[in-house]
C-alpha positions in Angstrom: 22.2 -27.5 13.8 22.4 -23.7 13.2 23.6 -21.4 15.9 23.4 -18.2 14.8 24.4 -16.6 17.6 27.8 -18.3 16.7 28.1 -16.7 13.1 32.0 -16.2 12.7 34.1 -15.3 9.7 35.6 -17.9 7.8 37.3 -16.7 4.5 37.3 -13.9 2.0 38.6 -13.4 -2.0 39.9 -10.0 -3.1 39.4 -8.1 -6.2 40.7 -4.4 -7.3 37.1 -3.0 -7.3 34.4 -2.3 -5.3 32.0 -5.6 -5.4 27.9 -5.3 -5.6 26.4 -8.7 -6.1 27.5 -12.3 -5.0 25.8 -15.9 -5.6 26.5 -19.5 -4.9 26.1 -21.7 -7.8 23.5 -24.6 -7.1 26.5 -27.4 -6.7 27.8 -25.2 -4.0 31.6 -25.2 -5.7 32.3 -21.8 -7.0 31.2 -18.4 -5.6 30.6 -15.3 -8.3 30.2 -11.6 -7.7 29.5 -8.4 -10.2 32.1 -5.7 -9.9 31.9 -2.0 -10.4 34.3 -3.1 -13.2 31.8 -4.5 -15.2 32.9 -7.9 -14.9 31.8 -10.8 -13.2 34.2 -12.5 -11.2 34.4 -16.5 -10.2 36.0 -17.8 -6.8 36.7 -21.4 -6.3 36.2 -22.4 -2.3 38.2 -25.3 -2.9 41.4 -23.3 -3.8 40.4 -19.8 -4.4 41.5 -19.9 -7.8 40.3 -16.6 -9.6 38.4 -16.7 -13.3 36.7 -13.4 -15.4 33.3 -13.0 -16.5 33.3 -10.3 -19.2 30.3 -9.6 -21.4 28.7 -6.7 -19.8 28.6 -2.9 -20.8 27.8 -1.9 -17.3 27.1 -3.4 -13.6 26.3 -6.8 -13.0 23.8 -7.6 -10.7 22.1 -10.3 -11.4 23.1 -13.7 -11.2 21.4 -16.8 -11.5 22.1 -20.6 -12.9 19.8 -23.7 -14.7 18.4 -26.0 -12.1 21.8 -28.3 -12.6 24.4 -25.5 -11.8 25.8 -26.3 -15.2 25.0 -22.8 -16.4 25.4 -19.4 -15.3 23.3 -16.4 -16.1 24.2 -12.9 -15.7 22.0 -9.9 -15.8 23.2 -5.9 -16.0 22.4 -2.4 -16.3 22.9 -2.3 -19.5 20.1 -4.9 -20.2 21.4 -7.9 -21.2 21.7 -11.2 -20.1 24.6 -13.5 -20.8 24.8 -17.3 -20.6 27.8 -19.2 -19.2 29.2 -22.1 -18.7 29.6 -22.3 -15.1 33.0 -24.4 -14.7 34.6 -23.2 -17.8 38.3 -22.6 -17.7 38.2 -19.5 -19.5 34.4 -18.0 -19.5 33.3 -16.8 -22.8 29.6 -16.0 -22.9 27.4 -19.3 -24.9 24.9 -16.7 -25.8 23.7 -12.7 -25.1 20.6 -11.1 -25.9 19.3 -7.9 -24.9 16.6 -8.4 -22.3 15.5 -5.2 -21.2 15.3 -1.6 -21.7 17.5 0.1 -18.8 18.7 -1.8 -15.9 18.1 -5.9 -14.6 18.2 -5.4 -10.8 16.5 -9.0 -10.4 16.3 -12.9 -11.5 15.0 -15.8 -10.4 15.2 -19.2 -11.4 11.5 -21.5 -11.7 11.7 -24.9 -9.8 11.7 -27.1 -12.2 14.5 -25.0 -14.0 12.5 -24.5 -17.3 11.8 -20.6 -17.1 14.4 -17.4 -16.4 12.3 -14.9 -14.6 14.2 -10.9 -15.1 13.2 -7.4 -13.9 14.0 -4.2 -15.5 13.8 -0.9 -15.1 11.3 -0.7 -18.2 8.6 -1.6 -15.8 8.6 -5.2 -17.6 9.0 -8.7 -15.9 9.6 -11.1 -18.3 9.8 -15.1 -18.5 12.5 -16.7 -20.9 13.0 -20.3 -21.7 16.0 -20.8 -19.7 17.8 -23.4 -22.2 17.1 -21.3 -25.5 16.8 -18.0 -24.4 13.7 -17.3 -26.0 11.2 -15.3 -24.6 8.1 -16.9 -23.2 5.8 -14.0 -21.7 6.0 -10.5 -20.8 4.2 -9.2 -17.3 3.4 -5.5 -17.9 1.1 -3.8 -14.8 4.3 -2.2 -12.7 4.1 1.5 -13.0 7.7 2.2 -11.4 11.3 0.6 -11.7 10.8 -3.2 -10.6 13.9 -4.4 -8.4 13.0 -7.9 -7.4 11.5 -11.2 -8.8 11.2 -14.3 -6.8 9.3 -17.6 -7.7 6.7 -19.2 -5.3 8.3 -23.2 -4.3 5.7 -24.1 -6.2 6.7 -22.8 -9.4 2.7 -21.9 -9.6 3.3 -18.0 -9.3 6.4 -15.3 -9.4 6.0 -12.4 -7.3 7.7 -9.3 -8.5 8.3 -5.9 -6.5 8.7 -2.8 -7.4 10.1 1.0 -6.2 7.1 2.9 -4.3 6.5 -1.0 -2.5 4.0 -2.7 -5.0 4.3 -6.3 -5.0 2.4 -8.3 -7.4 1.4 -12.3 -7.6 1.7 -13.2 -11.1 0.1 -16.6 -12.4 2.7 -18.2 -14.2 0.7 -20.1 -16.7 -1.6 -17.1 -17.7 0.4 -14.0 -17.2 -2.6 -12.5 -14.8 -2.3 -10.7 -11.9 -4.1 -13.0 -9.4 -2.7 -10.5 -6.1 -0.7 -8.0 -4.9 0.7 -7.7 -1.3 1.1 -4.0 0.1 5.0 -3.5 0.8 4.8 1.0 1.1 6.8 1.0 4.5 9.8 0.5 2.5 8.9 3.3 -0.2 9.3 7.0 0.9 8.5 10.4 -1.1 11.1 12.6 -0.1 9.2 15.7 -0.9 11.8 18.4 -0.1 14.4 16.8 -2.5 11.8 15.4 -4.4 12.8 11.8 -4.4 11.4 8.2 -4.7 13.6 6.0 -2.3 13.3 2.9 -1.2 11.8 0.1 -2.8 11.1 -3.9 -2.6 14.9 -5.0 -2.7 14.2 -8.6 -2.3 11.9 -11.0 -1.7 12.3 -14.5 -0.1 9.6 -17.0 0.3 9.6 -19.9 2.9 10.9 -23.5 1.5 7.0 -24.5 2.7 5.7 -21.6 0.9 3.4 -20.7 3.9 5.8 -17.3 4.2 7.1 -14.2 2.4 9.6 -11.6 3.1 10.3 -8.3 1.7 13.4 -6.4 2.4 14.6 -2.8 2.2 14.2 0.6 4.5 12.5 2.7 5.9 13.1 6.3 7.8 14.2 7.8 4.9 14.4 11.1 6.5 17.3 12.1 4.3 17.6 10.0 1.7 20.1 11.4 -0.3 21.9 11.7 3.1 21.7 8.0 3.3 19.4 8.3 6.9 17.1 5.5 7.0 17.1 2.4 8.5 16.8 -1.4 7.5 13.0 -3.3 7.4 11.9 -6.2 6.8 8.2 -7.3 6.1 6.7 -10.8 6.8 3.3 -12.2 5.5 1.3 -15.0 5.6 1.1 -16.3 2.5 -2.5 -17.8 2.0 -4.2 -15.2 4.5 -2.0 -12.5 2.9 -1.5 -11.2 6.5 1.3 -8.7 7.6 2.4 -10.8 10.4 5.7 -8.7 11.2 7.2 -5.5 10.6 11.2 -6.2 10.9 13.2 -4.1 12.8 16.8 -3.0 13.9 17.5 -0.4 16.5 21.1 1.3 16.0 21.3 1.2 12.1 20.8 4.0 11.4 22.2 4.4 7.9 21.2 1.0 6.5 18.8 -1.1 3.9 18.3 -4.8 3.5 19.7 -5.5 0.1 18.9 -9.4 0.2 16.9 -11.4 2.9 16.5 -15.1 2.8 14.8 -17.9 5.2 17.6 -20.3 6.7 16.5 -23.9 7.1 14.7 -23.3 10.8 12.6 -20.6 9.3 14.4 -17.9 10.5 15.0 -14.5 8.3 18.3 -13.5 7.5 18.9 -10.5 5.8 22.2 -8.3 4.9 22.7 -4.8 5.7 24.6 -2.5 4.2 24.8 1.8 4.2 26.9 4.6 6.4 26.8 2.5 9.5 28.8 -0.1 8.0 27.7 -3.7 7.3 25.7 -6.2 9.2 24.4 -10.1 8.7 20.8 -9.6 10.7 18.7 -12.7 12.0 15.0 -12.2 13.1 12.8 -14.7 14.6 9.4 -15.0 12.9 7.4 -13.8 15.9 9.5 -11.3 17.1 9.8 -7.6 15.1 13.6 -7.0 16.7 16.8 -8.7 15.5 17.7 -11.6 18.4 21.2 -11.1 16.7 23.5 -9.1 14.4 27.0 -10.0 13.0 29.4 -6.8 12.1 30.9 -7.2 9.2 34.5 -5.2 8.5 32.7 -3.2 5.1 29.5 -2.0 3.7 27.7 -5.1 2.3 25.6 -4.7 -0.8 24.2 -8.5 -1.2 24.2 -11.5 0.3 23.5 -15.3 -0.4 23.2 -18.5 1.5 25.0 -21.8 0.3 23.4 -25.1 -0.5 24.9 -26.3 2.5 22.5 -23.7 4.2 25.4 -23.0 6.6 27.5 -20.8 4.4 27.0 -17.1 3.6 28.7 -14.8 1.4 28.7 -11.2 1.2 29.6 -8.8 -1.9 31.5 -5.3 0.0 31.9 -2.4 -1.4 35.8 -2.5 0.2 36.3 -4.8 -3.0 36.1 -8.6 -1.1 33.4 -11.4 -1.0 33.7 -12.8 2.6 32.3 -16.3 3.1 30.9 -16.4 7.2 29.9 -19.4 8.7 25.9 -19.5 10.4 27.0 -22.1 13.2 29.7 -22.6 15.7 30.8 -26.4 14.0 31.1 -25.5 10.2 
């Protein structure tokens, strides 16, 4: 049973540059992070032995895999996405095509593992056939940057949100916009240095699908001061109610760069900014953290093993550090 309360650290892997992405692949084996390198680089928890992912012109930070963890998929700034295979001795990309127009900030796998969903900073989300590559459908109706995609458990709808806190329900089937959910707490117009900042950095819905989360900041008083604080946003997902507004008292230089729901339905999200780095933990009817972990560096994602016990987090002081959610694992 999870204890968060008894999160402790548990192991880390080095690299020679800062990191800013990191994913478990499905079969729980290997972890993988995107480095300010431009490469992608693969830990194995069994040994820690060390393998290179280079296909990339620029930042990596997207990550996903097929349904059966036999591929990996890898999404930059410089727009393209690069198929892998996932246990390969030496990685040499099976296949590259250029996805976007300007920077993949988001993926997301569909359930059944037939469709690759990607955002881009072309204001496009688009759906590829996740064995050929080919592209399947195009969702244009963003009007700013779109950082996040996330398919609904039931593989009926994607959500997608964007930089001034637009998030939209697509119909996967029809392309349509059936809804969109009002996420603007976490966008702010910085009017004196004339800045958007913010944005839907990730979205996590519920294993029931009854819930979804948005995470990012708010408080941007300064932004380009990095003053702002971390926020998460909780709905319900039929009544499309905000049920929660997130909080953290004492960060006062952080954003939630990933959140995701741990098996008890409670919301974990990483922090990371000028008051250093923090695993967060926030019970569903409560808007206050009931715990934080410190971590020893600025975090920049975060991701949750199949084991749902495990979680890794990508640091800017160049290490993935594996934590453990309970007192037993």
């Amino acid at each position: 049973m999870l204890d968060v309360k008894q999160t402790h650290a548990v192991t880390e892997f080095a690299h020679d540059r800062p990191l800013i992405s990191c994913r478990f692949d499905p079969q729980g084996r290997y972890v993988f992070a995107g480095s300010e390198d431009r490469t992608v680089l693969r830990w194995s928890l069994a040994d820690g032995a060390k393998a290179s992912l280079a296909a990339h012109e620029s930042w990596v930070k997207a990550i996903a895999f097929s349904k059966d963890g036999a591929q990996t998929i890898t999404g930059g700034y410089d727009g393209k996405i690069a198929w892998w295979t996932t246990d390969a001795a030496q990685p040499a990309p099976l296949r590259t095509i250029d996805a976007h127009q300007g920077w993949i900030r988001s993926m997301s796998v569909s359930p059944d593992g037939g469709l690759l969903a990607t955002a881009g900073n072309d204001l496009a989300v688009r759906l590829w056939n996740l064995g050929d590559g080919s592209l399947v459908r195009e969702l244009v109706g963003h009007e700013r940057h779109v950082y996040s995609v996330q398919f609904h458990p039931s593989g009926e709808f994607l959500l997608s949100g964007d930089l001034v806190g637009v998030v939209k329900q697509w119909n996967v089937a029809s392309g349509e916009v059936v809804r969109s959910f009002d996420a603007k707490p976490l966008h702010t117009y910085e009017g004196g240095q004339q800045v958007d900042f913010g944005g839907v950095r990730s979205l996590a819905v519920s294993a029931d699908g009854r819930r979804l989360a948005a995470g990012g900041l708010h408080k941007a008083t300064n932004p380009l001061g990095a003053v702002h604080e971390p926020l998460a946003l909780l709905w319900e997902w039929e009544s499309q109610k905000l049920v929660q507004s997130h909080i953290t008292e004492g960060i006062a230089g952080g954003g939630l760069w990933r959140v995701t729901f741990l098996a008890d339905q409670t919301l974990a999200g990483a922090s990371g900014g000028s008051s250093g780095g923090f695993l967060l933990f926030w019970k569903a009817d409560q808007d206050k953290d009931f715990h934080r972990f410190g971590l020893p560096a600025l975090a920049r994602d975060m991701d949750l093993h199949p084991d749902g016990i495990r979680a890794a987090t990508a640091h800017y002081d160049q290490k993935v550090r594996i934590s453990a959610l309970s007192a037993a694992a």
